[in-house]
C-alpha positions in Angstrom: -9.2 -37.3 -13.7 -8.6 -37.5 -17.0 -5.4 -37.7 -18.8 -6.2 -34.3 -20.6 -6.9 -32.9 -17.6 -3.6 -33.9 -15.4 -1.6 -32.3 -18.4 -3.5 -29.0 -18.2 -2.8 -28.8 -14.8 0.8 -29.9 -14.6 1.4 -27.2 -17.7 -0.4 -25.0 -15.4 2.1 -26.0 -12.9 5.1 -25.8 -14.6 4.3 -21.9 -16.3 3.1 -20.5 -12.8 5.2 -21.9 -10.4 7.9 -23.8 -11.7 9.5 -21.8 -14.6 11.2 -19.6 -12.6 13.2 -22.3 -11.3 14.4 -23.5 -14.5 17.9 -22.9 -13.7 18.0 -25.1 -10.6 16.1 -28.0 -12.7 19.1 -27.6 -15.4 21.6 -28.0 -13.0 19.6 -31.4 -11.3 19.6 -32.1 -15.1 22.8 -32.1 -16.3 23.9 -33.8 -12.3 21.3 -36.8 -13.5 23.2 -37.4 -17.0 26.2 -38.2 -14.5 24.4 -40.3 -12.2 23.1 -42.3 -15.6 26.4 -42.1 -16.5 28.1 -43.2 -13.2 25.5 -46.2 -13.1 26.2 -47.2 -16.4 30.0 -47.2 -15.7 29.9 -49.2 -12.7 27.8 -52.0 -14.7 30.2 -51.4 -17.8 33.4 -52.0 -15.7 32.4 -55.4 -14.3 33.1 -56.3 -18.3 36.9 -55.9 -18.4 37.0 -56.6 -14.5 36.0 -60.3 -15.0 37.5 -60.6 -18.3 41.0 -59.1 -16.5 41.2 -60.0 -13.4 39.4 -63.2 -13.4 40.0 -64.6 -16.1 43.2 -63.1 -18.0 44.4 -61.9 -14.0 46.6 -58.8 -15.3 47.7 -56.9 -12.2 47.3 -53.8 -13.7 43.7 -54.1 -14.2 43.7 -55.5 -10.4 44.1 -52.3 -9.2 42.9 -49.8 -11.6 39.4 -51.1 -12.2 38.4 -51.5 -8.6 39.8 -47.4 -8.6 37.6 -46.4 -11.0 34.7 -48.5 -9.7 35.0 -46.1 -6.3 35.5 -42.8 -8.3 32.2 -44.0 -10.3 30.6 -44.7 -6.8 31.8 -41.4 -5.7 30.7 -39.0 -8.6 27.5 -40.9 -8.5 26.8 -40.1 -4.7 28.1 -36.3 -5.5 25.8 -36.0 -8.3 22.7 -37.5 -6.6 23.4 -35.3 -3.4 23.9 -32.0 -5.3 21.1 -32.3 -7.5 18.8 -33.8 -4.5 19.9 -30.0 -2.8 18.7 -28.2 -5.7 15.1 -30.2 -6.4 14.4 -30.1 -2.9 15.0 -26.0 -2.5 12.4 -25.6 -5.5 9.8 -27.7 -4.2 10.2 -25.8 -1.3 9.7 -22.8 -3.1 6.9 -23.7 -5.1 4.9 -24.8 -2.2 5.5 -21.5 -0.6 4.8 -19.6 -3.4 1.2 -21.8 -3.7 0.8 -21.3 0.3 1.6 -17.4 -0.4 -1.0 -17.1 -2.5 -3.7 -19.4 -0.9 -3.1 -17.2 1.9 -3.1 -13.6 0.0 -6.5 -15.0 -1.7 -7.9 -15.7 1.7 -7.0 -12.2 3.0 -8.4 -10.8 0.1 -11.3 -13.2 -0.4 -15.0 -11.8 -0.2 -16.4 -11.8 3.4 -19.4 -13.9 1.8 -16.9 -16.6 0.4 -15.1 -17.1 3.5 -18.6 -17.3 5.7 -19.4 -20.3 3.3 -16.2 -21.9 3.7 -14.7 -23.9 6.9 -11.5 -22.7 8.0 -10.3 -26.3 8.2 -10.9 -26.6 4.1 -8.5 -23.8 3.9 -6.0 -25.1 6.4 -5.6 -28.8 4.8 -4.9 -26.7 1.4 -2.8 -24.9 2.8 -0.7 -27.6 4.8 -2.2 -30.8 3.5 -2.8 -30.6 -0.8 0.8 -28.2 -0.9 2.6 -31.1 0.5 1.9 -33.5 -2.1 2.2 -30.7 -4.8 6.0 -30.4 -3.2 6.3 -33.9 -3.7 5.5 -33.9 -6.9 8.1 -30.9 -7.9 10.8 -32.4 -6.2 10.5 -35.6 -5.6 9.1 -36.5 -8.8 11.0 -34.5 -11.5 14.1 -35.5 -9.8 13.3 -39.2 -10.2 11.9 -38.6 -13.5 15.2 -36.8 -14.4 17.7 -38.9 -12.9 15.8 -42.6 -13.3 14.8 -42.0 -17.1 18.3 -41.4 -17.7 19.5 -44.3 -15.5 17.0 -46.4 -17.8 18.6 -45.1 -21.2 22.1 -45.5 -20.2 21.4 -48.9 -18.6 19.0 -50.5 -21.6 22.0 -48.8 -24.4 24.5 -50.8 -22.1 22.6 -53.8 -22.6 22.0 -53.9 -26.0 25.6 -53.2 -26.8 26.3 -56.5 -24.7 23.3 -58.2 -26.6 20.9 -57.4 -28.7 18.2 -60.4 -27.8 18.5 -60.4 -23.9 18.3 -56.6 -24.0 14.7 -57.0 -26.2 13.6 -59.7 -24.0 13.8 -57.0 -20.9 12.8 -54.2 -22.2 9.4 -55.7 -23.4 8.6 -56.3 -19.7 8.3 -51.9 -19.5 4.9 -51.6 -21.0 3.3 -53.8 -18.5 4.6 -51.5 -15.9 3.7 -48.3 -17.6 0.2 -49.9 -18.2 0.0 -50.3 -14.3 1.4 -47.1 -13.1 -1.4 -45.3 -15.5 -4.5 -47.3 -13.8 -2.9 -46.9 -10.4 -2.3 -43.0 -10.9 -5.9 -42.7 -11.7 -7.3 -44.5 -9.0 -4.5 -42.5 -6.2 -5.9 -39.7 -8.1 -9.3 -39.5 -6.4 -8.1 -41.4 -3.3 -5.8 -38.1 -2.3 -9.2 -35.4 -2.9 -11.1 -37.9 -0.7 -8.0 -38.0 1.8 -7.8 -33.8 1.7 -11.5 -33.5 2.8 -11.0 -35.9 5.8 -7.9 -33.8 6.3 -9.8 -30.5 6.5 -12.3 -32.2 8.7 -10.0 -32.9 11.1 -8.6 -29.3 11.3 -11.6 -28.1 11.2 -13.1 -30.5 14.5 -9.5 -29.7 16.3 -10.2 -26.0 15.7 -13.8 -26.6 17.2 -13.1 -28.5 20.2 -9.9 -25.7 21.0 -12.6 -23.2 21.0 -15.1 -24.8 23.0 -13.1 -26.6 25.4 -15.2 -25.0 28.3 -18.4 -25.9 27.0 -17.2 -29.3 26.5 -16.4 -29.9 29.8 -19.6 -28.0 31.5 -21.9 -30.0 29.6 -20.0 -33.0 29.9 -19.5 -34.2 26.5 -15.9 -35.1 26.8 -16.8 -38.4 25.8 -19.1 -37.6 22.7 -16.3 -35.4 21.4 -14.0 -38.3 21.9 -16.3 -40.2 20.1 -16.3 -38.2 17.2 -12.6 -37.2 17.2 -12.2 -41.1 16.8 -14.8 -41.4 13.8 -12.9 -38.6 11.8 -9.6 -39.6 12.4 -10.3 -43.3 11.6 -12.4 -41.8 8.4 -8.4 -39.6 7.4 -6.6 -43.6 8.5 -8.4 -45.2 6.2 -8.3 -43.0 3.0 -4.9 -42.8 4.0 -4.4 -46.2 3.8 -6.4 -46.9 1.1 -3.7 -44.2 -0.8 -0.8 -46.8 0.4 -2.6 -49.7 -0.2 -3.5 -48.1 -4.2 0.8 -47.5 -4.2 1.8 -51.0 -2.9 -0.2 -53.1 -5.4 2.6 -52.2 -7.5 4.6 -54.2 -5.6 3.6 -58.1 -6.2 3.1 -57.4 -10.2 6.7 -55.9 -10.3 8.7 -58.2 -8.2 6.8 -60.9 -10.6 8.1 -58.9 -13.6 11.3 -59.1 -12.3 11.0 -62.6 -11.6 10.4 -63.2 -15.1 12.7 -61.2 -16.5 15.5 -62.9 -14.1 14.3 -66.1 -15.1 14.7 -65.5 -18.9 17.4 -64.0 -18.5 19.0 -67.4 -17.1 17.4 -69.2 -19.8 18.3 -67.2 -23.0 22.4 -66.4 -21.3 22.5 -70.1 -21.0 21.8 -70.7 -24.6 23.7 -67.9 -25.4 27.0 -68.8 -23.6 26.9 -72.1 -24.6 26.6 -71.1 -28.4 29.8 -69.0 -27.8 27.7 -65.7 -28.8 28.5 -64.0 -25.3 31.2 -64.4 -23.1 30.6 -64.8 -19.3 32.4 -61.0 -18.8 29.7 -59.8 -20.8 27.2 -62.2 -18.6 28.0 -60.5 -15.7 28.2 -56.9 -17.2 24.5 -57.2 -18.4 23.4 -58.9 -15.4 24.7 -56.2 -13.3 22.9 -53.0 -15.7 19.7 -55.7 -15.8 19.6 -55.3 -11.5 20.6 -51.4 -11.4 18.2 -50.6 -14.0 15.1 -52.3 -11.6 15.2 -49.6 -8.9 14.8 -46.9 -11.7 12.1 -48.5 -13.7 10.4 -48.9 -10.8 10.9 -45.7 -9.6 9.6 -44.4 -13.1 6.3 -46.6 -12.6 5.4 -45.2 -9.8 6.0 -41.2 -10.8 2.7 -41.3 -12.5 1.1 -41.8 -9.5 2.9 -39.4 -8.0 1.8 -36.6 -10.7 -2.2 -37.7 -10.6 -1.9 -37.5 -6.6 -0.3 -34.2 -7.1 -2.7 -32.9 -9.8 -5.3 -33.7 -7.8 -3.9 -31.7 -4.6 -2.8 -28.8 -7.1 -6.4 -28.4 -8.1 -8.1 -28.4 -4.6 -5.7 -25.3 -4.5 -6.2 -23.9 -7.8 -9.8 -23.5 -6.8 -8.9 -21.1 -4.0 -6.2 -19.4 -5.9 -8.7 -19.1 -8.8 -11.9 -17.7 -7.3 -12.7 -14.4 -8.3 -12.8 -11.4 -6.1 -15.7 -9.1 -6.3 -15.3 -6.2 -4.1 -11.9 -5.6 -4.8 -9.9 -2.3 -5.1 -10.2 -0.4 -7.9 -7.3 1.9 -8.4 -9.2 4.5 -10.4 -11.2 5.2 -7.9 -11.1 8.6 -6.7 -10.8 9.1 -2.7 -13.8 9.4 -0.4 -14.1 13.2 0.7 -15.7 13.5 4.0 -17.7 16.8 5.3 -20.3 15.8 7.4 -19.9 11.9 7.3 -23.7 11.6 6.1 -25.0 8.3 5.1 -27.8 7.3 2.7 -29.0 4.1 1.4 -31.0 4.2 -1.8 -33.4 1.2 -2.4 -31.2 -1.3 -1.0 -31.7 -4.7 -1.5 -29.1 -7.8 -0.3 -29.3 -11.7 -0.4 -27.0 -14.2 1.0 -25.3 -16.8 -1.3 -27.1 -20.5 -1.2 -31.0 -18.2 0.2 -33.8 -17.9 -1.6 -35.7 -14.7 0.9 -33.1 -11.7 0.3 -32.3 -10.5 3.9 -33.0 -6.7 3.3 -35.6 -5.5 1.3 -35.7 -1.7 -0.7 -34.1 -0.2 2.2 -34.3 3.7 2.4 -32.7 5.3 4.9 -30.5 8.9 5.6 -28.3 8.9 8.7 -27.1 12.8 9.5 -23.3 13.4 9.8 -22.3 13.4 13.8 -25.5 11.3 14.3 -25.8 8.1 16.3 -28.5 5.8 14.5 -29.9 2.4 15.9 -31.4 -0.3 14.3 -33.6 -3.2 16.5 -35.2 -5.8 15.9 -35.9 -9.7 16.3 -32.8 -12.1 15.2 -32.7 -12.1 11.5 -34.7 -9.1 10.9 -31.5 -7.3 8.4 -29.4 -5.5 11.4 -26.5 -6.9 10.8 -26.9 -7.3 6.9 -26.9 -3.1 6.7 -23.9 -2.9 9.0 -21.8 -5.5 6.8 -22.5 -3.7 3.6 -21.2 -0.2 4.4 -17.8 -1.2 4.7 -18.5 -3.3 1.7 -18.2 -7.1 3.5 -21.0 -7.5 0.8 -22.0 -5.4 -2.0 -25.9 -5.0 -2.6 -27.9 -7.3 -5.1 -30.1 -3.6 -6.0 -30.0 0.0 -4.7 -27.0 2.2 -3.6 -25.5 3.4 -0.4 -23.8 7.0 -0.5 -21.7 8.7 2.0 -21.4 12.3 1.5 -23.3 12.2 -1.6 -20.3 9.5 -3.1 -21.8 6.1 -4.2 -19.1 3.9 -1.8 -18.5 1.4 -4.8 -17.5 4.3 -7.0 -14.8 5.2 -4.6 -11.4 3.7 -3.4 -12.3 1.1 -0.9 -8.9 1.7 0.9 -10.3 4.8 1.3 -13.7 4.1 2.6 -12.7 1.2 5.2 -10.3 3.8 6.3 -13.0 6.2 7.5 -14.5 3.1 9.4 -14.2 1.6 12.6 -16.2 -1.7 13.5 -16.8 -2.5 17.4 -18.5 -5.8 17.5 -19.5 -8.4 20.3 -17.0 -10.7 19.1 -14.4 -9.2 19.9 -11.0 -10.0 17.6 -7.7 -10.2 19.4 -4.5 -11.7 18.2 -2.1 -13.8 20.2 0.2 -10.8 20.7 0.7 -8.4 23.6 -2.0 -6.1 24.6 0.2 -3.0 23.3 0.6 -4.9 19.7 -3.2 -5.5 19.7 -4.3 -1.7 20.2 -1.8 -0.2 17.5 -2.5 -2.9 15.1 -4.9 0.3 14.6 -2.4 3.0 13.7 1.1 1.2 14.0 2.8 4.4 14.1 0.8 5.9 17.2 2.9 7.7 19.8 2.6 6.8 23.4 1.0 9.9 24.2 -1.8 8.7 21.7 -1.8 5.0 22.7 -1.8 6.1 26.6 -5.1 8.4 25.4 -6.6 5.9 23.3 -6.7 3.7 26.2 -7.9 6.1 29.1 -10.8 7.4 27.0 -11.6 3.5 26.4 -11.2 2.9 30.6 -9.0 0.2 29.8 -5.4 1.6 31.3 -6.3 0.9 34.5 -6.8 -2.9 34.3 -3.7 -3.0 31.9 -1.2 -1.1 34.4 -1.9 -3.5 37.4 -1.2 -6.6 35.0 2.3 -7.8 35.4 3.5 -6.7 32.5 1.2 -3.7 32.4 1.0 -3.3 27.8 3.7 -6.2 27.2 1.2 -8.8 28.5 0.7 -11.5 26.2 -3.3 -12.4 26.0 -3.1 -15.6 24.6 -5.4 -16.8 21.5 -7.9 -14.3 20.9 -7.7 -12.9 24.4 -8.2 -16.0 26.2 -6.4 -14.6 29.3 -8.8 -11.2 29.6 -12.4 -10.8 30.9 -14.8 -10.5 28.4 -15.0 -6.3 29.5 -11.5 -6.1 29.0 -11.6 -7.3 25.7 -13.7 -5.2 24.3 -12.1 -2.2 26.2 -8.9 -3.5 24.4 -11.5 -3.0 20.9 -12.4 -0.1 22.0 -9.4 1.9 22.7 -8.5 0.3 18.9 -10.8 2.0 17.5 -10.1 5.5 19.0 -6.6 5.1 17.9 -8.2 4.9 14.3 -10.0 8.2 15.0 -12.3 7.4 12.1 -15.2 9.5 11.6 -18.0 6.9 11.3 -18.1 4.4 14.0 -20.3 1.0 13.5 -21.3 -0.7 16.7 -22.7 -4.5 16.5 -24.5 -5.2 19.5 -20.7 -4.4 21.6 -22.1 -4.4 25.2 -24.9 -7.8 24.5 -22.3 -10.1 26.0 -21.0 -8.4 28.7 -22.7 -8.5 32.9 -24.0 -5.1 34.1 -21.0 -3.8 35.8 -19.1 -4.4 32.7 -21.7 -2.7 30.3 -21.6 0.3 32.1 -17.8 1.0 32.1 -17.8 -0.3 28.6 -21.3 2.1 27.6 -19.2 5.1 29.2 -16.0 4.5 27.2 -18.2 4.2 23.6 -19.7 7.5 24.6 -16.0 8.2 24.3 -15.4 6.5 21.0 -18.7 7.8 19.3 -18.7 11.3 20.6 -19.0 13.8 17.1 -18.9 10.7 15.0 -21.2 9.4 12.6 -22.6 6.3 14.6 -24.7 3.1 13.2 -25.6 0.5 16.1 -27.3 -2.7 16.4 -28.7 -2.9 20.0 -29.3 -5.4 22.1 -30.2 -3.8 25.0 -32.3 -1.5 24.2 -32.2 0.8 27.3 -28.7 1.6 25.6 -30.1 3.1 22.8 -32.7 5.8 24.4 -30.7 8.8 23.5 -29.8 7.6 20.0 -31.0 10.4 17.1 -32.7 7.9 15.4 -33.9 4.6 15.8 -34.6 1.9 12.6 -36.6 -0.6 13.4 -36.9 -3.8 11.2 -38.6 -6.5 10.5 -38.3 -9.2 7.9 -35.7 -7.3 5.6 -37.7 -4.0 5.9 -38.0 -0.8 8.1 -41.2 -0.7 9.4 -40.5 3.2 11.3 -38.2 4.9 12.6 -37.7 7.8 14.9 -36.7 8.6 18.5 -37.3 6.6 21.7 -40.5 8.3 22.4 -42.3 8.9 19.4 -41.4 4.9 18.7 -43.0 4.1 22.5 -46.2 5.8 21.4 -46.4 4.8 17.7 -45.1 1.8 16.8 -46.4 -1.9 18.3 -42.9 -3.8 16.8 -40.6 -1.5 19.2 -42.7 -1.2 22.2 -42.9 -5.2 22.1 -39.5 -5.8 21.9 -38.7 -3.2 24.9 -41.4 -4.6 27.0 -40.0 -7.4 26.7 -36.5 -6.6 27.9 -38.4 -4.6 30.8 -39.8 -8.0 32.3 -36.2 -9.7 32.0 
């Protein structure tokens, strides 16, 4: 990174995020001027403390020096504490703020961005790149604050004790500077390396959570073990290559101080023997030489601090900062339904990172109150024209109109409003069952939950649980039968009462006593609605008004059950097939 660069992003930084805090960063201000100034008393007062006591022993000095040595001790402790409390609050802040938005940008993010992205990668922003961003607000301009400061007070102490020692030390400060700036580089890209191999390791945990029983019924417990080992030893090391890249500070400046010790000896020597300082003011400037080497290098090190969080800041910016395409546009009018019918116009659709587009020219008209089907082979474009009619993608050519109203010329609140999706993986949230079916219509009245969940035949299995609807399902339904589940979806989407219902292949998962309770309680859902399904099984479909079937992108016919028997080769195939199964 270059130094351009980091000071685009930390301005970026600063005007976003930090600004606002202004206030609080005054207040740490002003409390660092009197931790300088404490530090600088304390190595000030050893002057007239050897030169009193010691030397001239006046027993007033005896007591009131060693006084205001503790009250400089004190108001430097104060200070330091107080402004800690206010640095540390808006680091906190910021990183929420940065986690806020990372997490509205997700929720708002394009379907086809988020299929292309791990969840992991988003995670370690989240957790991983915000933390070192924190770092840098707080701990960073808080030692940047308090130790320049500390520097300045220290070094003007010194050189009003002695003009040459106070050179001689001083010109030890750009060898430092000249090593924080090589090492802030390198820590730079040694953090972006250690963020990937964090959001590798999220993302493997996530995996292994997930597949924990077909881990163990294929017996790869030890291949995952394996591999957990190789990524977390692949985070270790970046890790520690980032602590090693800090520590090699460490040698150069204790040699620094070494020297600086050393001449120091040599050139007070010379100096107290010539009569030009006294050995008060020996001990004065020894004592501002010694507090001024934590602070210097403190300051030595914040530029690594502000490349590492540079670095983290921009992993984030390039969530925060990719643009939306399907996004609400307020000026929109609202979609007016009548009959709920559904046209696509020469529809065309390909996947980021393809070269073949997955539908091709697509014309189709679905009557209002209508169930239509589409079949055919994995990757023929069934699920492709269910995604884009809730816009999850927008089309690359061609328009799709409901009523007669192109659906990106209308408010997208609007449109997903009319929609309800019933798909074979089935989303659940680690809630109760109750919280899961009204996350629907959260103002639903029991009557209309109770309803909801007898046309969907899932009140029975929910009343002889325990807690009947205040059961807790655990992470995405882990505790239900696959059946329930998607009766739980099911009597979801009635509680929407939207007037066009999509369907993805909702019963393909599911053994044959489940399929038919769940078949009977879609009959529920879908009855006078406006129905699109993908089917599986396509003994599910025979009654459908019209059947789409596709093949490589395109639809090849469509028609009923019947005329699609006796007419077309691709659709007799495929239920032959299923016949012999």
């Amino acid at each position: 990174m270059k130094i351009q660069e980091l000071l685009f992003i930390l301005k970026r930084l600063y005007r976003e995020y930090v600004k606002k805090h202004i206030n609080r960063i005054l207040i740490a201000l002003v409390l660092s001027i009197i931790v300088a100034a404490s530090t600088s008393g304390i190595a000030w007062l050893l002057d007239p403390a050897v030169k009193k006591i010691f030397i001239e022993q006046d027993s007033v000095f005896a007591w009131t020096i060693p006084l205001l040595i503790i009250i400089a001790f004190t108001s430097k402790g104060l200070s330091l504490y107080l402004a800690r409390i206010n640095i540390i609050r808006v680091g906190e802040e910021v990183a929420g703020a940065i986690q806020k938005k990372v997490a509205t940008n997700i929720l708002l993010s394009d379907i086809q961005v988020l299929d292309n992205r791990h969840s992991g990668k988003y995670i370690s922003n989240v957790m991983y790149d915000t933390h070192h961003v924190k770092n840098l607000v707080s701990t960073g301009v808080l030692n940047l604050m308090k130790d320049s400061f500390s520097v300045i007070a220290l070094v003007s102490l010194m050189f009003y004790q002695n003009w040459k020692l106070a050179l001689f030390a001083i010109l030890m400060m750009p060898l430092a500077g000249g090593l924080a700036k090589s090492l802030g580089k390198r820590i730079g890209k040694a953090t972006s390396k250690a963020g990937e191999s964090s959001g590798n390791l999220v993302s493997f945990l996530s995996e292994i959570l997930k597949g924990s029983k077909m881990i163990r019924i294929y017996q790869k417990e030890d291949y995952e073990t394996k591999k957990s080992v190789e990524v977390i030893d692949d985070l270790v090391e970046k890790n520690i290559k980032i602590g090693s890249i800090v520590i090699r500070a460490t040698p150069i400046m204790e040699a620094l101080t070494g020297f600086m010790i050393a001449g120091f000896i040599i050139f007070s020597g010379k100096l107290i023997a010539t009569g030009e300082i006294g050995i008060n003011n020996f001990f004065s400037f020894l004592a501002a030489m010694m507090l001024a080497y934590q602070p210097i290098r403190s300051l030595a090190t914040i530029n690594m601090a502000a490349y590492q969080g540079a670095a983290a800041f921009k992993r984030v910016s390039n969530i925060i900062d990719k643009k939306i395409q399907i996004v609400e546009n307020i000026k929109n009018p609202k979609l007016n339904l009548s009959n709920s019918d559904i046209k696509f116009e020469n529809v065309s659709f390909k996947y980021e990172n393809t070269d073949e587009k997955a539908i091709k020219n697509i014309n189709l008209e679905i009557k209002g109150n209508t169930m239509a089907a589409f079949v055919g082979h994995s990757g023929a474009g069934k699920s492709t024209i269910i995604n884009l009619l809730p816009r999850f993608y927008d089309p690359e050519d061609g328009s799709i109109k409901v009523d007669g109203q192109d659906i990106r010329k209308v408010s997208l609140y609007s449109l997903r409003k009319n929609l309800s999706l019933v798909s074979q993986d089935v989303i659940l949230f680690d809630d109760t069952i109750k919280n899961n079916i009204l996350y629907a219509k959260n103002n639903a009245t029991k009557n209309e939950l109770d309803r909801a969940c007898q046309y969907a035949a899932a009140d029975e299995f929910i009343k002889k649980l325990p807690q009947g609807y205040d059961t807790l399902i655990g992470e995405n339904g882990v505790r239900l039968s696959g059946g329930q589940k998607q009766r739980i979806s099911i009597a979801r989407a009635i509680l929407k009462e939207s007037p066009i219902i999509l369907l993805d292949e909702a019963t393909s998962s599911l053994d044959a006593d489940s399929e038919e309770v769940v078949q009977n309680a879609i009959i529920n859902l879908t009855k006078n609605k406006t129905t699109l399904v993908i089917a599986h099984r396509l003994s599910t479909i025979h009654n459908a008004d019209k059947i789409f079937v596709l093949k490589n992108g395109k639809i090849i016919d469509s028609g009923k059950h019947d005329f699609l028997i006796s007419k077309c080769e691709e659709y007799k195939s495929l239920y032959q097939k299923q016949l012999k199964k």
